[in-house]
N, C-alpha and C positions, 0 to 999 in steps of 0.2 A: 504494500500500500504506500504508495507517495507520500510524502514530507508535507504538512498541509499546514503554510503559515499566514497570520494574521499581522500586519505588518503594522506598531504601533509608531514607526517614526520613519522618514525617508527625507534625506536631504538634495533634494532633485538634482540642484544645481553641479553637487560632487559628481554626479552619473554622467551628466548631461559634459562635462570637460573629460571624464574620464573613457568615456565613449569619443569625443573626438577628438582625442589623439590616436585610437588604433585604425587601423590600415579599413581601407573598404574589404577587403579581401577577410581581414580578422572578422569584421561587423557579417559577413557571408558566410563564415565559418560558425561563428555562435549562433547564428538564426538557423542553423542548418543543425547543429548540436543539437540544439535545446527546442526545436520543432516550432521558430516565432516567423509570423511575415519579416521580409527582411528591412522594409519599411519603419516599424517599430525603434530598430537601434541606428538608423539611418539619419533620423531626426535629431533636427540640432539643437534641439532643446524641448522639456515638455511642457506646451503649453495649457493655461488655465481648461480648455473643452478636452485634455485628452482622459481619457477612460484612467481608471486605477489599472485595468489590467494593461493597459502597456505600460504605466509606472512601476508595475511589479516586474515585466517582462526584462527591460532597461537593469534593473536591480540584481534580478539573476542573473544576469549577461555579463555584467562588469564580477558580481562576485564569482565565477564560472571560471571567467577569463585569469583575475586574480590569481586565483586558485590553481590553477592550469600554469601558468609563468610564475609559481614559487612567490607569486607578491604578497600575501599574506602567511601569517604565523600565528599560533597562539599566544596569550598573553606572556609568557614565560619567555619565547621569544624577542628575538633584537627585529625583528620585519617593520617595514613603513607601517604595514596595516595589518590591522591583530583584529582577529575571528575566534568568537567563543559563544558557548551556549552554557545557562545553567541560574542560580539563584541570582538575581542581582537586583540592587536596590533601587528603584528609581521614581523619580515625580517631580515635583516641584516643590520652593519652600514660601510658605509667609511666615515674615521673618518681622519680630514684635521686639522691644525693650520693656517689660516690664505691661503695660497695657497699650502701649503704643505702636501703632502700625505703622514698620519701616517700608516694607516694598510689597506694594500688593499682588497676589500672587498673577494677577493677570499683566504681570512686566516681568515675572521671573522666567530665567531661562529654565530647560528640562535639563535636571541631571541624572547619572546614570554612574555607578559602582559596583566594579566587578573584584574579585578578590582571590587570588591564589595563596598558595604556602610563601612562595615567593616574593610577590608583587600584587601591589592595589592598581586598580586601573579606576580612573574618574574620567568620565566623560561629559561636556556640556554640549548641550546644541539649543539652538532657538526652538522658541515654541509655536512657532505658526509653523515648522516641520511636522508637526503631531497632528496621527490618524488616529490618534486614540484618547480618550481623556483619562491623565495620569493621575494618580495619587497623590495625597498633597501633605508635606508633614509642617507642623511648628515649631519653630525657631525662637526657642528666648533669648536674646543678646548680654541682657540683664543677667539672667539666671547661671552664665556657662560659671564652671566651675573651673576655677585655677588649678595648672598641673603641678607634681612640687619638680619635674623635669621640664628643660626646654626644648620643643621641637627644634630639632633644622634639616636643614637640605642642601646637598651638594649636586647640582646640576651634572649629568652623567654625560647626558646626550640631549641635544636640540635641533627639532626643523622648525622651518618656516614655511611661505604657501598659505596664511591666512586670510580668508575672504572679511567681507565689513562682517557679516553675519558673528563668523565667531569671534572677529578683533569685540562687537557689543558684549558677546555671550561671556567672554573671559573680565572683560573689562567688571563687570557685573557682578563675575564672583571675586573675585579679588580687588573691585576700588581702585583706589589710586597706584596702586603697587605695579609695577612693569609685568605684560604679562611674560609665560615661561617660553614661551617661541619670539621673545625680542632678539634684535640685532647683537643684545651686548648682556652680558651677563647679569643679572638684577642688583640694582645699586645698593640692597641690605643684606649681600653677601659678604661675609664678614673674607678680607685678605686670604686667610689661614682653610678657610671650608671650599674654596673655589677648587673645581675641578676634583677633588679626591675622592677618594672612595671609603669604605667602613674599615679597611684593611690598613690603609694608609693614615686615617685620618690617628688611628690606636698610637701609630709610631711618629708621629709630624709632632702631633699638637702633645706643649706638657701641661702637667697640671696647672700650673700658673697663666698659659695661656687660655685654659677651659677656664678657669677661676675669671679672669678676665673680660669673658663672652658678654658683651648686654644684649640690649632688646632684639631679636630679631625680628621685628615684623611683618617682612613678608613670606617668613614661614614660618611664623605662629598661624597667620591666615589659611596659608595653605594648610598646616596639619589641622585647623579649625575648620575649614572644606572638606576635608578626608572625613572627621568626626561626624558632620553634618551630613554627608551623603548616604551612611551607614545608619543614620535614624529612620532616612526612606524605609517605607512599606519596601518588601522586595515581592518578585514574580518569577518566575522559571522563562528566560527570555534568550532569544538568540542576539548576537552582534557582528557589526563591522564598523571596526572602527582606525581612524588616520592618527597615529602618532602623532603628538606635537612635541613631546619634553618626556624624559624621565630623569629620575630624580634618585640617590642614592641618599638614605637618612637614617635618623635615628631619636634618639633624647637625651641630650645634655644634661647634667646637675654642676653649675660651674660653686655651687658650694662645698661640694663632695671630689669636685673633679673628677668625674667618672661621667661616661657615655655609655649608652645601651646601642647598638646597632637595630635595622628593624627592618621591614620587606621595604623593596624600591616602591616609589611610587608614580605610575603614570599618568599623565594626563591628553587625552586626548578629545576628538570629536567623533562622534556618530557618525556613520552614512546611512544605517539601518539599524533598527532594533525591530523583532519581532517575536510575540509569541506563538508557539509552533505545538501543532499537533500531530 
């Protein structure tokens, strides 16, 4: 019996570039695989009157293709684009201080949280992408609870390739703070954390440099995003999703001078998310 999915997020416009870059010849070969008019993947973009079933068609064809030329990996993977299926957390947040309503949930982007032994994977995308009305969780700003360790993050790997949609989407969850696919390494990276990893970072930094560490803010935020996406409702959902950054971290106590290492963490966007029967 066929794979029978429900497709609760589709980022057209990712399909609609990733389609026209392959060859007419590749576009004749996947309608010819996968049993579509050849018309369907032909089109240079989907427009507002086209059918959902050539939105789906277009979807399978590029993840087909992917899949077919080694482009995609699972989350544990170093691939551009990471394909997984299984529990993950997702919806939207309204996000209060105490009784006061910060962002109402009809601005918030959709987030998405997936999670290995290894590796957390966070994904944002826009909300006018959604074929499905997602679960929504509350957020107290007021109420978070102080750690007695400090998150950080050492920037491992970064692409770029961002459209306005996600430059909003990031902007959104992290504020003011540079997002993690900028040009230049994010300016509340402390000297001593750039580039290293949990191996290096044990033999680099001494205690007096850990003793040292202040605020780091833009990844207190980020581990504050990680926290947040794991309160989502979760659903049994499949993925594909585009690398943006990952992240090697951990939790600092610069009173104790001791660090915990911890799973990397990714952040990426959606092109799909679907529930599947």
């Amino acid at each position: 019996m066929p794979l029978v999915k429900f497709y609760a997020y589709i980022a057209d416009a990712k399909f609609d570039r990733l389609l026209a870059e392959l060859s007419a010849e590749d576009r004749q070969r996947l309608a010819s695989e996968l049993d579509l008019e050849p018309r369907v993947l032909d089109l240079p973009e989907v427009g507002k009157g086209e059918s959902d079933e050539t939105r789906f068609a277009r979807v399978a064809a590029v993840a087909h293709h992917l899949e077919q030329t080694g482009g995609t990996g699972e989350v544990d993977s170093d691939c551009a684009y990471l394909a997984g299926s299984g529990d993950v957390n997702w919806g939207r947040f309204r996000r209060v201080r105490g009784g006061e309503l910060i962002v109402h949930e009809s601005e918030s982007p959709v987030s998405f949280g997936f999670a290995t032994e290894r590796r957390e994977l966070i994904m944002m995308g826009s909300a006018s992408r959604l074929l499905a009305q997602p679960p929504a969780a509350k957020i107290d700003e007021a109420a978070r609870a102080a750690t007695a360790g400090q998150p950080w993050f050492a920037l491992a790997q970064r692409t770029g390739d961002l459209d306005e949609v996600d430059e909003r989407c990031l902007e959104h969850a992290f504020g003011e703070s540079l997002p993690p696919s900028a040009a230049s390494v994010p300016r509340s990276f402390p000297r001593e954390l750039r580039s290293l990893g949990t191996e290096s970072l044990a033999c680099t930094l001494s205690p007096e440099s850990l003793a040292k560490l202040g605020p780091l803010p833009w990844m207190v935020q980020l581990a504050a995003l990680q926290g947040d996406v794991r309160a989502l409702p979760h659903g049994r959902l499949e993925f594909l999703a585009k690398r943006l950054a990952t992240f090697v971290g951990g939790t600092v106590e610069p009173a104790k001078a001791r660090f915990e290492s911890g799973p990397s963490l990714i952040v990426a966007v959606p092109l799909y998310v679907a529930m599947t029967l």
